[in-house]
C-alpha positions as CSV (number, residue, x, y, z in Angstrom):
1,X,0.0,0.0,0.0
2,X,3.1,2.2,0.5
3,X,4.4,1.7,-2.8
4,X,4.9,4.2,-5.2
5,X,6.2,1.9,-8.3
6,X,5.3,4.2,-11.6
7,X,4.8,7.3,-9.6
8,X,6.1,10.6,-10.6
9,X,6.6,13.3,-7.8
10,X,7.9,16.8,-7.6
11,X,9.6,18.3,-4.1
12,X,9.6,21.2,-3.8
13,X,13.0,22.3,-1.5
14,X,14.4,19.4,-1.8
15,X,18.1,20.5,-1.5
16,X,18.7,20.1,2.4
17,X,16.0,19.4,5.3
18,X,13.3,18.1,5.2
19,X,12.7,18.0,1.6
20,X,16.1,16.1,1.2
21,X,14.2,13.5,3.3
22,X,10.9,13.7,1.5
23,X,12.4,12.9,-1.9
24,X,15.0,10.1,-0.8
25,X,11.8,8.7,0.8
26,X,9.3,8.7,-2.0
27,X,12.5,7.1,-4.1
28,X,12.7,4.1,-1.9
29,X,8.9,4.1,-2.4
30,X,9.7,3.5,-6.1
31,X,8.4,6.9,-7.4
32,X,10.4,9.1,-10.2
33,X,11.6,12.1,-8.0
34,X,12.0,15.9,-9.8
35,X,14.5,17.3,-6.7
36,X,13.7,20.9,-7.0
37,X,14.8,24.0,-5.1
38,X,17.3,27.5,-5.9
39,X,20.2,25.9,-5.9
40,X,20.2,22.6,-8.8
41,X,24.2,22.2,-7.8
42,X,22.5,21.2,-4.5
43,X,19.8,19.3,-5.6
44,X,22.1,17.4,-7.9
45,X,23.7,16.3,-4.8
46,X,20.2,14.9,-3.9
47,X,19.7,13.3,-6.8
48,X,22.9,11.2,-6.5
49,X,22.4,10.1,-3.3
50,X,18.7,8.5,-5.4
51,X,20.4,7.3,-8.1
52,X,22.9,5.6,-5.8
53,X,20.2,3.6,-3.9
54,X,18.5,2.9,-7.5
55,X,16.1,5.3,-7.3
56,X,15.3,7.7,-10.8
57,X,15.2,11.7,-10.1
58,X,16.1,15.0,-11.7
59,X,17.4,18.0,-10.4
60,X,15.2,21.2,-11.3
61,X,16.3,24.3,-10.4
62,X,13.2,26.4,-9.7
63,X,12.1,29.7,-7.7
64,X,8.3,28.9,-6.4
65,X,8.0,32.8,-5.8
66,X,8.1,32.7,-9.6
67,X,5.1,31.4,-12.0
68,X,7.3,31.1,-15.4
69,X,9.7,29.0,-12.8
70,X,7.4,26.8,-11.4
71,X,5.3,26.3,-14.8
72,X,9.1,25.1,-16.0
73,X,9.2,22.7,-13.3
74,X,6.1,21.2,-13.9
75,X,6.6,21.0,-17.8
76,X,10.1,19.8,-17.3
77,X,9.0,16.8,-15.0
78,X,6.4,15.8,-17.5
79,X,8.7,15.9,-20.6
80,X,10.9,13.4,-18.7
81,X,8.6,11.5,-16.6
82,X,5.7,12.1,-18.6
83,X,3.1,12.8,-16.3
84,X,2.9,14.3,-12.4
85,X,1.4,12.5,-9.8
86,X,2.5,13.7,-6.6
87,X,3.3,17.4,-5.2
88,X,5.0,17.9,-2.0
89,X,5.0,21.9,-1.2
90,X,7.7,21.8,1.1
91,X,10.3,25.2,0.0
92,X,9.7,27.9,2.6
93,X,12.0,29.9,4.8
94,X,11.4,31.0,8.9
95,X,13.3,34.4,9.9
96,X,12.9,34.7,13.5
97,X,12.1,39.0,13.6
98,X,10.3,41.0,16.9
99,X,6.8,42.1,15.2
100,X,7.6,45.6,15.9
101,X,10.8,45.7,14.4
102,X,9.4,43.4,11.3
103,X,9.6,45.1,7.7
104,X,7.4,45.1,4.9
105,X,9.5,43.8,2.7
106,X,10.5,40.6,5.3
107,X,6.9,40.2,5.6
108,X,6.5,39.9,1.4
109,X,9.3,37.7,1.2
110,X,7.8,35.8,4.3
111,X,4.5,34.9,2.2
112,X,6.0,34.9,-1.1
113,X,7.9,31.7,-1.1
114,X,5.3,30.3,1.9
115,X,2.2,30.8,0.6
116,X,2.2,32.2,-2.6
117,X,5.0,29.4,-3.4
118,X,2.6,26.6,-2.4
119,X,-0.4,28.3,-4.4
120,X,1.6,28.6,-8.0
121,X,3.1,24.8,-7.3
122,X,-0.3,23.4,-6.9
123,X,-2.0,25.4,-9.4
124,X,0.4,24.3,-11.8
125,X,0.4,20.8,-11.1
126,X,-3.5,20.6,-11.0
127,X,-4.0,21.3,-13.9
128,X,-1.8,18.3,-15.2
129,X,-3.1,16.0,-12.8
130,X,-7.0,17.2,-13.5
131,X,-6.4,15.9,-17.2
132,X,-5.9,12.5,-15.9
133,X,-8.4,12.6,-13.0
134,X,-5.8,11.4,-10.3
135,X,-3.1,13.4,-8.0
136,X,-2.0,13.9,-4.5
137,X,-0.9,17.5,-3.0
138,X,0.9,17.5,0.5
139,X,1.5,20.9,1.9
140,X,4.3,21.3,5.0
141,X,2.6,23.5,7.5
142,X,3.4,23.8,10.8
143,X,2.6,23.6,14.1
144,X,3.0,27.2,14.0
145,X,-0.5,28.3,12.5
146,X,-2.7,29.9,14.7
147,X,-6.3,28.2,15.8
148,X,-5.5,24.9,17.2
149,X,-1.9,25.7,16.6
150,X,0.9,27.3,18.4
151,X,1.6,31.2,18.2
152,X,5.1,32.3,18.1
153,X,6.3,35.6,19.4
154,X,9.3,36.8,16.6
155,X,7.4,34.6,13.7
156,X,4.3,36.5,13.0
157,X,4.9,36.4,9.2
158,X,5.9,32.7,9.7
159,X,2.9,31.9,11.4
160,X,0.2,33.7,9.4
161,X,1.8,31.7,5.9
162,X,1.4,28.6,7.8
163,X,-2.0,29.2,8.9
164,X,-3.0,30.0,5.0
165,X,-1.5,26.7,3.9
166,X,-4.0,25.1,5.9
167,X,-7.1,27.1,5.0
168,X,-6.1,26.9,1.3
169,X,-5.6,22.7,2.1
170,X,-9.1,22.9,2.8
171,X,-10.3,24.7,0.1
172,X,-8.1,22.9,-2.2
173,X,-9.3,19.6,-0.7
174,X,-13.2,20.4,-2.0
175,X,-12.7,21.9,-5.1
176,X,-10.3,19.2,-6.5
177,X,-11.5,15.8,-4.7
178,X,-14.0,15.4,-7.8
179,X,-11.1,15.4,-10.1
180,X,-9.4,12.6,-8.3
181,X,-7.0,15.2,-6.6
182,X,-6.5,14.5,-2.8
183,X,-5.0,17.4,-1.0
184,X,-3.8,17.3,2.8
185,X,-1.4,19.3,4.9
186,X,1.3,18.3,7.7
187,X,1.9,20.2,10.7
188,X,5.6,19.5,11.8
189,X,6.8,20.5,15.2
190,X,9.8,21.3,16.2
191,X,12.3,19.1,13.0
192,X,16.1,18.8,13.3
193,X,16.6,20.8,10.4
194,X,18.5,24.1,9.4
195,X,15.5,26.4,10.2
196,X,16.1,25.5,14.1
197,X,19.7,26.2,14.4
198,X,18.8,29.7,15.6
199,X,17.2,27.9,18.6
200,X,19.9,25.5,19.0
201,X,22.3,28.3,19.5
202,X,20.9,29.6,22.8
203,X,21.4,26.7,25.1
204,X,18.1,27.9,27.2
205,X,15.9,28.8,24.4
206,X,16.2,24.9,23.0
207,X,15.7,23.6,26.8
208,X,12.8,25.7,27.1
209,X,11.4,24.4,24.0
210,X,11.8,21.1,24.4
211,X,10.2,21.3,28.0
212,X,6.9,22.1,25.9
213,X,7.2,18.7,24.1
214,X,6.3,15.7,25.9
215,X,8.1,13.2,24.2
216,X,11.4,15.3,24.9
217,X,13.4,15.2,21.6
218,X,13.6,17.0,18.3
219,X,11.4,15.2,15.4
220,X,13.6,13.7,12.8
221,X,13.0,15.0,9.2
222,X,12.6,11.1,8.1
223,X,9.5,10.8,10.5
224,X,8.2,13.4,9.1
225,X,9.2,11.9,5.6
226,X,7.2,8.4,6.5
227,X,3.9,11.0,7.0
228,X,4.6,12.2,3.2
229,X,4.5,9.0,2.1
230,X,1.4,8.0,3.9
231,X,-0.6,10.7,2.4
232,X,1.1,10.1,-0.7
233,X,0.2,6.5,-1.2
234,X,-3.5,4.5,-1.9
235,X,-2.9,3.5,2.3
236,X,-4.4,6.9,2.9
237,X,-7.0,6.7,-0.3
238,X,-10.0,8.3,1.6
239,X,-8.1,11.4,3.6
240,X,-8.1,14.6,2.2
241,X,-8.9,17.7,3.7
242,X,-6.9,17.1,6.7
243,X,-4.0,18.5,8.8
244,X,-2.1,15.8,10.4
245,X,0.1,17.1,13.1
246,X,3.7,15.2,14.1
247,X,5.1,17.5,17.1
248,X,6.1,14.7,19.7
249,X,3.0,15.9,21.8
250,X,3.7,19.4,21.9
251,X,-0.3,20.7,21.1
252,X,-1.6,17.5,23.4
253,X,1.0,19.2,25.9
């Protein structure tokens, strides 16, 4: 049921992180990976780490702030995969700024490459996945997003993208499910990934934090990984819609 044989998937910031982790993953699951993010030396990197455990990927270098980009990833995956099956929106960026001293122009990048990134990758793959009435779109949220989730002081910007990922999951979810298209999101906690090592410098800031989570430890990226791949595969056929949530505890908490 977790099998992707004959799959084709696009990652979206896939170079380091947890999109590293997301690709290598849906490899092993037997799915054609296109590796995409800024930098294609990096994502070449990626791609040979596949290739070396007999997986098939591209690298695709590809700005999701920009349509004309991420229409050239799409069309690029399909002229050597042939089709799209899978999206993972998982490119985005967390600058930890106080909300008074935030800028307009932090704020804009902020939602550009959070939001507006995951709106022009799904758009664009929709449309390709609509013509064969099948497809699955998995958006990285966060934990971080408002309602049910966590509010963080210095991440106002980071929070509010997060929380729109999850409305526009919804939304997504209901216009799309009678085209075959299953949308869900994933709320990560706190992921041993770059993005934390600004709390990992300040020894009580990362003790504080993981006081908060009851299962004491930093998530690995590959746990979250094994989530993608759920929501990826027919084992999760009738879920769409949804927000799962892998923090260790921390919202039970």
């Amino acid at each position: 049921m977790f099998e992707l044989k004959n799959k084709v998937a696009i990652i979206t910031g896939a170079r380091r992180g947890m999109g590293r982790s997301h690709a290598i993953k849906l490899a092993k699951a037997g799915a054609k990976v296109a590796v995409s993010d800024i930098s294609e030396e990096d994502c070449q990197k990626v791609v040979g780490e596949i290739k070396k455990n007999g997986g098939e990927a591209i690298a695709i270098k590809c700005d999701v702030t920009k349509k004309e980009e991420v229409d050239n990833l799409v069309k690029k995956t399909i002229e050597r995969f042939g089709k799209v099956d899978i999206l993972v929106n998982n490119a985005g960026i967390c600058q930890f700024k106080p909300f008074l001293e935030l800028t307009e122009e932090e704020w804009d990048r902020t939602l550009d490459i959070n939001l507006k990134g995951y709106f022009l990758c799904a758009q664009a793959a929709a449309k390709e996945m609509v013509k064969q009435k099948s497809g699955v779109i998995v958006n990285i949220a966060s934990v971080a997003s408002g309602q049910v989730g966590i509010g963080m002081a210095t991440l106002a910007h980071y929070c509010a993208s997060k929380g729109g990922i999850i409305a526009m999951t919804e939304a997504l979810a209901v216009e799309l499910a009678p085209f075959g298209i299953r949308v869900n999101a994933i709320a990560p906690g706190m992921i041993e990934t770059p993005m934390i090592a600004p709390v990992k410098q300040d020894p009580k800031m990362m003790e504080a934090m993981l006081a908060k989570i009851p299962m004491g430890r930093v998530g690995k990226p590959e746990e979250v990984s094994n989530l993608v791949l759920f929501l990826a595969s027919d084992a999760s056929s009738y879920i769409t819609g949804s927000m799962v949530i892998i923090d260790g505890g921390w919202l039970a908490g």
